[in-house]
N, C-alpha and C positions, 0 to 999 in steps of 0.2 A: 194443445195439451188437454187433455181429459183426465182429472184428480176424482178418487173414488174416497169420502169418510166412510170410515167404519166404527161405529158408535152402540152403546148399549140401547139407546133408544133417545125420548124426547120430552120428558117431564122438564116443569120450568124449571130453570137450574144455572147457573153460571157458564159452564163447559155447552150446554144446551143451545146459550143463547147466543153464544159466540159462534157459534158453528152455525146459524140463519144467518148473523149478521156477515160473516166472511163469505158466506158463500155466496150472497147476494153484490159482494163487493167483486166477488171472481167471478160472475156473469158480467159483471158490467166491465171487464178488462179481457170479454170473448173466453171464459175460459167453461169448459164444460163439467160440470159436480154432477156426480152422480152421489147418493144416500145409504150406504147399508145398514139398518139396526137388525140387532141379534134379539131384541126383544119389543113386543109390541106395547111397551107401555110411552104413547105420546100423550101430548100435549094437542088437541085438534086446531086449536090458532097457531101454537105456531108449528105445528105439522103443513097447515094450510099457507101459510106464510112462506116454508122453505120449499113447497111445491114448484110455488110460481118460477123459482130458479134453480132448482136441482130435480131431477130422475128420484125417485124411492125405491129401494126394494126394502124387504123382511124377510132374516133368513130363513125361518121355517119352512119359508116355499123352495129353500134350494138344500132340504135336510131330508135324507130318510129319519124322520123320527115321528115317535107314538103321539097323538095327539095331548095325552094325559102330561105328559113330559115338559110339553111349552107352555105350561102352564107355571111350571118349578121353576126356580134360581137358571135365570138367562144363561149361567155358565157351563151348568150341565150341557147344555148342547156343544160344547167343545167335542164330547165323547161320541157323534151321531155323523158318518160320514155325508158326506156332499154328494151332491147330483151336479158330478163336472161339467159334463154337456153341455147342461139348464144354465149353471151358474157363467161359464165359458161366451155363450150366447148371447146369454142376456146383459151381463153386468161387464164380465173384466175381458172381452173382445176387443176394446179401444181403447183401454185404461194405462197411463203411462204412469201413475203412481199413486199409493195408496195413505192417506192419513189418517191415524188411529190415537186420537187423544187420551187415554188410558191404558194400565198395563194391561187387562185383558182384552181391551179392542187391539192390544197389539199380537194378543195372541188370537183370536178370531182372522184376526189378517194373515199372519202366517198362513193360518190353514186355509184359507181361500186363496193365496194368495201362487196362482200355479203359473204364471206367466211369470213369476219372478222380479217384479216391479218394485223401485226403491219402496219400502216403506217409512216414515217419518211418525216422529209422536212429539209431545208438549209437556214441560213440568207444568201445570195446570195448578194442579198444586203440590206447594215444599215436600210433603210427604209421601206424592204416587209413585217413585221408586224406593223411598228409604225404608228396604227390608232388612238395616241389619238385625234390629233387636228381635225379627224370627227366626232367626239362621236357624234355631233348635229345631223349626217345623223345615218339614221337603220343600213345601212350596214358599216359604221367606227363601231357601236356598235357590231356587228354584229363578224367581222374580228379581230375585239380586244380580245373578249370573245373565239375566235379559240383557240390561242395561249395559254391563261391558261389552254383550254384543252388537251393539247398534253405534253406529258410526258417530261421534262426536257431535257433525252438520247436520246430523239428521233428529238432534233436541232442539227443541224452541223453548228457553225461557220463557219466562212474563213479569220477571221482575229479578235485581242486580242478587239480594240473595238468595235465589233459589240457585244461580248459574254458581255462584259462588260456593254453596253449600254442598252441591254437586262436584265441583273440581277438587275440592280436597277429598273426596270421596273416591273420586275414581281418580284420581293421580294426575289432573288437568287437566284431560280427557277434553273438556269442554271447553277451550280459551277460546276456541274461535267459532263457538256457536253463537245464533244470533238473540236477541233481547227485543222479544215485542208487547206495545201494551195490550191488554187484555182490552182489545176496545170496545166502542161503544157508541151509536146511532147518533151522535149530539144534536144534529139539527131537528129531530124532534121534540127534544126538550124544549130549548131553547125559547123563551116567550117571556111573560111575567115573570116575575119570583113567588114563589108557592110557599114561604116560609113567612110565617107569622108568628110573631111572639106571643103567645099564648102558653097553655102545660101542657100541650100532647107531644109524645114522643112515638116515632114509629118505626119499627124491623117489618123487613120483607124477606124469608129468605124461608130453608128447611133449616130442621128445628133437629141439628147434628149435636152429638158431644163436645166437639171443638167449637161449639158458637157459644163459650158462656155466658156470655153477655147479655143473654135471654134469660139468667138466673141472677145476673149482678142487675139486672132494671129493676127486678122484683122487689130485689132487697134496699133498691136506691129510692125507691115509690116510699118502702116501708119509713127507709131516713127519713124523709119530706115528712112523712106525718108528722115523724117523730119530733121535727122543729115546727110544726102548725103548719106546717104547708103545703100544696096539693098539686100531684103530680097524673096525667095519664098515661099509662104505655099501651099501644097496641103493637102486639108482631100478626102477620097475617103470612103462614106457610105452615109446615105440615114434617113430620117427624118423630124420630124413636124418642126422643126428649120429651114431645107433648104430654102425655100422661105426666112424667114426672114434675113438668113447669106450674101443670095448672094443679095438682097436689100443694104444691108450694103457694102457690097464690089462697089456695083454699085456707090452708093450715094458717097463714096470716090473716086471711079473713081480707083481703083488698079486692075482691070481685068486682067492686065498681069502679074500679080505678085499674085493674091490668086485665087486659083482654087478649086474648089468643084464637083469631081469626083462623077461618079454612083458608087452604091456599086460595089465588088469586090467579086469573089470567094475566098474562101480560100484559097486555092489552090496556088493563087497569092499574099499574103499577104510578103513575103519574095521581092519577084522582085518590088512592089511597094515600098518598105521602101527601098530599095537600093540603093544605093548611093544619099545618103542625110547626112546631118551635123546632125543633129537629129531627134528622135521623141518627139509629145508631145500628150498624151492624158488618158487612165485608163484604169483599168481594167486587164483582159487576155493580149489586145494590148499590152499595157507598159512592161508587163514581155516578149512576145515574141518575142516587139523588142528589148530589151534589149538581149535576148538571141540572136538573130543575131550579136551582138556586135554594136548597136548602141545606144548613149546617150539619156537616155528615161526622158524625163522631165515630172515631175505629175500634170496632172489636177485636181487640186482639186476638189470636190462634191460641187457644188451650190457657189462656191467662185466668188464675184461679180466684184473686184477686179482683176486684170492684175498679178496675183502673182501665186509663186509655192513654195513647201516646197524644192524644190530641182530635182534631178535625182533619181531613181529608188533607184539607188548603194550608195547614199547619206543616205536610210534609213535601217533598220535591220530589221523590226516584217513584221508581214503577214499584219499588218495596214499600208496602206502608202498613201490614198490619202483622207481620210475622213476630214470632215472638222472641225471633234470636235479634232483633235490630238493637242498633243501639241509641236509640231515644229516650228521653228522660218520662215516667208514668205518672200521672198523674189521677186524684182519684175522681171517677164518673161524675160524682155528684157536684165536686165544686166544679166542671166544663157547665155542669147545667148550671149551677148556679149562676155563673158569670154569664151566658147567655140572656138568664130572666133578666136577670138584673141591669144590664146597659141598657143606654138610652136607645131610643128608634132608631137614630141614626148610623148608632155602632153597630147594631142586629144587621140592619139591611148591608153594612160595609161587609159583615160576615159571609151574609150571602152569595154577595157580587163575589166574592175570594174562592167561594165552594162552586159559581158557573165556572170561573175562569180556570180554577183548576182542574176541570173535568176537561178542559183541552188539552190537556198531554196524553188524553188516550182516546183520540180521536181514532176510531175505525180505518180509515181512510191510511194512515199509519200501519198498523197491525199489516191488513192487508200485504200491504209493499213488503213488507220483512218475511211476513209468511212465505210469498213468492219468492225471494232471495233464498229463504231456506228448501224451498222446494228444489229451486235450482242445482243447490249448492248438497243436493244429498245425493248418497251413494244406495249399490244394492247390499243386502246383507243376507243371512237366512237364518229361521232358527229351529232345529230340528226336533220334532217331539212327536209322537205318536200316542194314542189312544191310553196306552198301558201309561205314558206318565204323565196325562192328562184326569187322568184316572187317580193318581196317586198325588197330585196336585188338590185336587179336589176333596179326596180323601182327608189332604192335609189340612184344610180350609176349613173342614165342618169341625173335625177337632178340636182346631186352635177356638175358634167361634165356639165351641160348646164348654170350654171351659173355663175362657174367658166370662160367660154368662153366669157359670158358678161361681168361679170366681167376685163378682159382683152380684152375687145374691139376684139374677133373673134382671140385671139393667144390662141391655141390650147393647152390642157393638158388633157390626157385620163387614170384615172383610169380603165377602160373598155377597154384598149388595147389589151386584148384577147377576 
């Protein structure tokens, strides 16, 4: 079996990093990966990383398009025919089926996709099909109407409510799709414990709208003072937020106390969360600092409020930070506070709770379920040509340009690829 991803490209990123670590898992079970990104913005470690065990291409080698062009929003080249032959030859001659982790990698596959090979994709996350509230635009219609046509076995979950969220959606559609964790490398972590009782607190991740919890540290920094007490946060990543974070940090005047790093290589994700009291933020981050053995407190999704459900090792299912669960919230700053506060002993018993719970999403996992879903998919097709690729697009820069107004110029990009 020869599986082709078809991906926007390779910035660190959660869906990024999963896709080295799976495919690295599907070498070592003989299976052949090849790479397609539609845009050339990687990551060169871990470009360099997914080399060792997948094929790469880029599509503008297999596009007639203007050079001016590849420069624009990745999705524009929807509209820029193929070099069949090229593409035939090189890439999908041996390819028995294609994975496309996003709605628009699923629409990139389509159109590559001339052998007719299952295609498969992943709720990655809660939100990457739920287009109802754009029906008014072509392309919410458009992206909504995808998803009924993709076969049930051919979704991958990575946690109970997104499958869940999804089946009342689509009329249960999905009962017998499969649920894998979004894994994660453990044995390299795995060593000392890197948490120390101290005040620094640290985020890794991009710096989205939905991550508020990069606006609720600010303001939890500012509480500490405000009881005499002293707090550090650093997040180190990169995002349409950043301006407005560090306005916020300005305006309170805590420059020495909250910091907002460039992004980071991966590479270095271990030595930045090191020695600090905790983390706090989602995703892959939360599990991997947890597997270092540091107390990983959860950002919830869109939670407007100063609150969390807890630590990582506080909850059990592969759902832990979405914000329809039903967990009791509690607010950020007494989790820190009860952290400072307990004895050495108690700190370190935290720790040991946030390794051990980073074993339920052991890669090694993930893998095996991935493959079950492979197996277990069908073909489907989905027909679109140039003209409503075109009006799709159309639809995109609209909704985006007045959503922007709407918000007085704070930025939100459907069209991020």
């Amino acid at each position: 079996m020869k599986i082709l991803f078809v991906y926007f490209g390779l910035p660190i990123g959660g869906i990024e990093l999963f896709i080295v670590k799976i495919v690295k898992r599907l070498k070592k079970k003989n299976i052949h990966v090849k790479v397609l990104f539609y845009s050339n913005k990687v990551d060169k470690t871990l470009l360099e990383e997914l080399k060792v065990n997948a094929d790469i291409y880029f599509l503008d080698d297999y596009l007639y398009i203007p050079d001016f062009v590849k420069k624009n929003k990745a999705v524009f080249k929807l509209l820029f025919p193929i070099k069949v032959n090229k593409i035939k030859r090189d890439i999908l001659n041996d390819i028995s089926h294609i994975h496309a982790p996003d709605v628009f990698s699923i629409f990139f596959s389509c159109k590559i996709n001339l052998l007719k090979v299952p295609v498969t994709t992943g709720v990655y996350h809660i939100n990457e099909f739920n287009f109802n509230k754009f029906n008014a635009y072509f392309f919410g219609r458009k992206m909504g109407n995808l998803l009924k046509l993709i076969p049930g076995m051919n979704v991958l979950f990575f946690n109970e409510i997104s499958k869940e969220f999804y089946n009342q959606e689509y009329n249960n559609k999905f009962t017998n799709a499969y649920i894998a964790p979004i894994g994660v490398e453990l044995e390299k972590y795995f060593g000392n414990f890197s948490g120390v009782q101290n005040d620094r607190i640290v985020s890794i991740g991009r710096l989205t709208p939905w991550k508020m919890y990069n606006y609720h540290m600010i303001e939890v920094v500012k509480k500490f003072n405000d009881l005499g007490l002293s707090l550090r946060y650093e997040s180190y990543g990169d995002g349409i937020e950043r301006k407005n974070l560090m306005n916020l940090v300005k305006q309170l005047k805590l420059e020495k106390q909250v910091f907002f790093h460039n992004e980071i290589p991966y590479s270095l994700f271990k030595e930045k969360i090191n020695n600090s009291l905790m983390f706090i933020g989602a995703g892959t981050a939360l599990i991997e600092a947890s597997a270092c053995g540091i107390p990983s407190l959860i950002g919830i999704e869109n939670e407007q409020k100063a609150l969390s459900y807890g630590f990582l090792h506080d909850t059990n299912t592969y759902s832990y930070q979405e914000k329809q669960l039903d967990f009791k919230m509690l607010d950020i700053k007494d989790f820190i506070l009860k952290l400072k506060n307990s004895d050495l002993k108690d700190y370190y018993e935290q720790c040991n709770k946030a390794r051990n719970r980073s074993k339920d999403f052991d890669i090694e996992k993930s893998s095996m379920i991935f493959m079950q879903m492979i197996q277990s998919s069908e073909r489907w097709t989905w027909k679109s040509n140039w003209i409503t690729n075109l009006l799709i697009l159309i639809s995109l820069i609209k909704h985006e340009l007045l959503y922007k107004i709407k918000k007085n110029g704070k930025s939100f990009s459907l069209t991020r690829h």
